[in-house]
N, C-alpha and C positions, 0 to 999 in steps of 0.2 A: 504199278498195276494193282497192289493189293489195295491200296487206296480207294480206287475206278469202282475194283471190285466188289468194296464194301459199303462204299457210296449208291448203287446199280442194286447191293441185294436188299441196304436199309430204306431203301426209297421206294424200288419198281416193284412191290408185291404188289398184287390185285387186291382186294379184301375180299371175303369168301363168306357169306352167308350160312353157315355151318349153324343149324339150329339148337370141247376142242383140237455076126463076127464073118465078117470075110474068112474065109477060108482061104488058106494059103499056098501055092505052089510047089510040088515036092522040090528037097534041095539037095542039088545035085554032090556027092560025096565027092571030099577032096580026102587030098593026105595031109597026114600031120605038116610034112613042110612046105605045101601048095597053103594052106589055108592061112588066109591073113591073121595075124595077132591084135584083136581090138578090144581096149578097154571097156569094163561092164559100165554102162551108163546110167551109173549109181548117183553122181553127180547132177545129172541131168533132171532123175526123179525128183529129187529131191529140193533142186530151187524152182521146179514148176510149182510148189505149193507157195512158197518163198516168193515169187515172183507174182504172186496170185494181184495184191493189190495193184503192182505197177499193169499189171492185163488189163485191170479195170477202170485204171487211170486212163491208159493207153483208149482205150473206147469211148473210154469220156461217160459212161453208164451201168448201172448195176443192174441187172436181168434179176427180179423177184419174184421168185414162184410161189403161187397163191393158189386156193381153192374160193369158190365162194363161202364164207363161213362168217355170219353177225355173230360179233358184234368186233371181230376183226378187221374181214374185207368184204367187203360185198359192194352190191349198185344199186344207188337208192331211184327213187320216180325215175327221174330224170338219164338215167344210162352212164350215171360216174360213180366213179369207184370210190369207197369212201370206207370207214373205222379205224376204230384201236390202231391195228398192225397197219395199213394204207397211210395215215396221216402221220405214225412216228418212222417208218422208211422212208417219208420224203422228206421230215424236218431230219435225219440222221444224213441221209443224201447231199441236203441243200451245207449241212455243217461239213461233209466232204468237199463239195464241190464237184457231186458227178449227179445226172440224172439217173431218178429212178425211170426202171420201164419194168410195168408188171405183165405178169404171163402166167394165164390160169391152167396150169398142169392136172396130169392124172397123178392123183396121191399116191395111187402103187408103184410109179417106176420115178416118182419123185428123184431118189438117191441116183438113180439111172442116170436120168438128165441133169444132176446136179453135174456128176463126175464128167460128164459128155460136153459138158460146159455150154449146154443149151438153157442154164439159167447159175444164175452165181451163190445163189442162200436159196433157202427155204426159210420164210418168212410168212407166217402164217398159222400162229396157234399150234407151234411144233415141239411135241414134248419131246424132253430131255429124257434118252432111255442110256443106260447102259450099253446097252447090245448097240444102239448107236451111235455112242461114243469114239467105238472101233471105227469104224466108216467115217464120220464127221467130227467136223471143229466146231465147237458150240459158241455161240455167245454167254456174256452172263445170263442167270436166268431173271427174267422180270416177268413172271404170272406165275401164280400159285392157283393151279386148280384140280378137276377130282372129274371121274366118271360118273354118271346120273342115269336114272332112269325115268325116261317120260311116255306118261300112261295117257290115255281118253280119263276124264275127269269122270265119269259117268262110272269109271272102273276104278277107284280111288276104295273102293272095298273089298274090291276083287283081287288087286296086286297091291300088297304090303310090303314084301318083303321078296331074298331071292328065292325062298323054298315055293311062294308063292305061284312065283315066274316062271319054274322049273319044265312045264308042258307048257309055258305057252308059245309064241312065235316073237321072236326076236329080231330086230335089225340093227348093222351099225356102218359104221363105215369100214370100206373096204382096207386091209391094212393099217386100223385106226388103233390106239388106244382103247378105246371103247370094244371093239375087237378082241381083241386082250382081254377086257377085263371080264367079258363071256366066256372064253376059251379057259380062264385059270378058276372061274368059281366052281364051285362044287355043282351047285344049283343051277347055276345058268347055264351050265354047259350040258345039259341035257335037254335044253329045251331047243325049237325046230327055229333054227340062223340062218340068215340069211345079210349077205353082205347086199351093198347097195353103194355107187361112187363117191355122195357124198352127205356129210352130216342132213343137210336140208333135206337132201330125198328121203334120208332116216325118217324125218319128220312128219316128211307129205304119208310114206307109207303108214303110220299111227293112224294120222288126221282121216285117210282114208278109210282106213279099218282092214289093210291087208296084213298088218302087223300088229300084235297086241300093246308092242312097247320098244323102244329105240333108247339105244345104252349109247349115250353123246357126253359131250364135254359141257361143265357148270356152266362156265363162261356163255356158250352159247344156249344154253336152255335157258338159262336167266335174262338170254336179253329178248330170246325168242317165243317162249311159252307165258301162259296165262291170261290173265284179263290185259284188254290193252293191245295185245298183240294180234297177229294175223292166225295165231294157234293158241285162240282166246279158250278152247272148247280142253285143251290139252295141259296138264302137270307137271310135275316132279314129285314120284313117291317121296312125300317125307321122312326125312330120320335116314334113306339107302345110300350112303356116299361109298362108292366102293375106290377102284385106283387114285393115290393121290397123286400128282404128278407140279414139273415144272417147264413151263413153255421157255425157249431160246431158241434162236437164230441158228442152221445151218450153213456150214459152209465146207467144202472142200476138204480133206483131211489134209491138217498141216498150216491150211490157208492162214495166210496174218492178217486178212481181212476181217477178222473176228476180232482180234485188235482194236483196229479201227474202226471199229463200230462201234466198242466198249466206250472209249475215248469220246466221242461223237456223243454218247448216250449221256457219256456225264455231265457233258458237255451242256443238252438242251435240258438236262433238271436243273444242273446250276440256274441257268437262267431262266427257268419256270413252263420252258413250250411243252415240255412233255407235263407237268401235272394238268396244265391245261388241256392237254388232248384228251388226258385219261377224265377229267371231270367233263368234257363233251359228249363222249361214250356212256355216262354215271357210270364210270370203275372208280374207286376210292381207297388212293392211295394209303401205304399202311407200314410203320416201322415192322422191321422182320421183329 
């Protein structure tokens, strides 16, 4: 694996433009020798992580959980899902031998339905934190990106920096990264936040003017803002990179589907489908 894994970190970096309970019944008291003797089912927890892959075999299908987010997933003209993350889950899939099936979740109980097994990864421009680490199995990572801040161009003098930002109105995604990286500035965190479900509505609230500025991920402001785009009228303060991060795959703590994935990944660089997806997006693959 160290191999997989060094193969996955020197190949799949982005390149970054540096100038995304039931309640239960009381139970009724026995005595120590009425009450049966049963093994803690320690064993049991523990090959459900273990067993993760053969569940997925067993289905014949991988449940990935996505938000709308370009230049990962989203749905172009026509009502199909399509990017970055969308095209390499299904050439990863097709090297398994299971279908993918996508499933646009709420990003706050994300981890929720992971463990619920109402969807199998999070697959979707999902950084890699420490804090959840604890909770999940990561893939390698293959994206290298950074928190941004996007302004009205028209305000391109007005907001320079975060002291700048400091009173103004803020948006990000709810539970995001971007989230974060308001909450730990000095500067930002004093100004008037507001969450919003997902990066795009970040954007629409700018575009509209109910928000002065949306703290979102490089990735997608690069694919989504300035001339050209649908938020031609919108920026990226120059020079303000704040969290750096790295995007992987979730999965299940424990799960060996992470594994398998890894495998799969090296699989489609060897033979070129993944730089080709990543030059259909313009991402521009990059030795680490």
């Amino acid at each position: 694996m160290k191999k997989i894994a060094a193969l996955i970190m020197a190949t799949l970096m982005l390149a970054l433009a540096f100038a995304g309970c039931t309640a239960k019944a009381p139970v009724e008291e026995v005595s120590v020798e009425e009450a049966p003797v049963e093994e803690a089912p320690v064993e049991e927890e523990e090959s459900a992580a273990d067993d993760d892959w053969a569940y997925i075999q067993e289905k014949g299908k991988m449940v990935i959980g996505i938000t709308e987010y370009a230049p990962m997933n989203y749905y172009d003209d026509n009502g199909k899902l399509i990017g970055f993350d969308t095209e390499y889950a299904e050439a990863v899939c097709a090297e398994l031998g299971v279908t993918p099936e996508f499933m646009v979740i709420n990003w706050d109980t994300k981890e929720i339905e992971l463990k619920a097994k109402m969807i199998d990864c999070i697959w979707n421009g999902f950084t890699i934190t420490e804090e959840r680490k604890e909770a999940l199995t990561f893939s390698e990572p293959y994206v290298k990106n950074m928190q941004v801040v996007v302004i009205k161009a028209e305000n391109a003098d007005v907001y320079t920096d975060t002291a700048s930002l400091s009173s103004a109105n803020l948006v990000a995604e709810v539970a995001s990264t971007g989230e974060g990286a308001i909450a730990e500035d000095e500067n930002l965190s004093k100004a008037n936040y507001v969450s919003v479900a997902k990066q795009a509505d970040a954007l629409l609230e700018v575009k509209a003017g109910t928000a002065d500025a949306a703290v979102i991920d490089y990735v997608m402001a690069r694919a989504m803002v300035g001339e050209g785009t649908d938020y031609a009228d919108l920026i990226m303060i120059e020079g303000l990179e704040l969290s750096y991060e790295e995007y992987g795959i979730g999965f299940r703590l424990g799960s060996n589907v992470a594994e398998k994935v890894n495998e799969a990944t090296a699989a489609i660089i060897e033979n070129g489908t993944l730089p080709e997806i990543a030059a259909k997006y313009g991402l521009a693959l990059m030795a680490d």
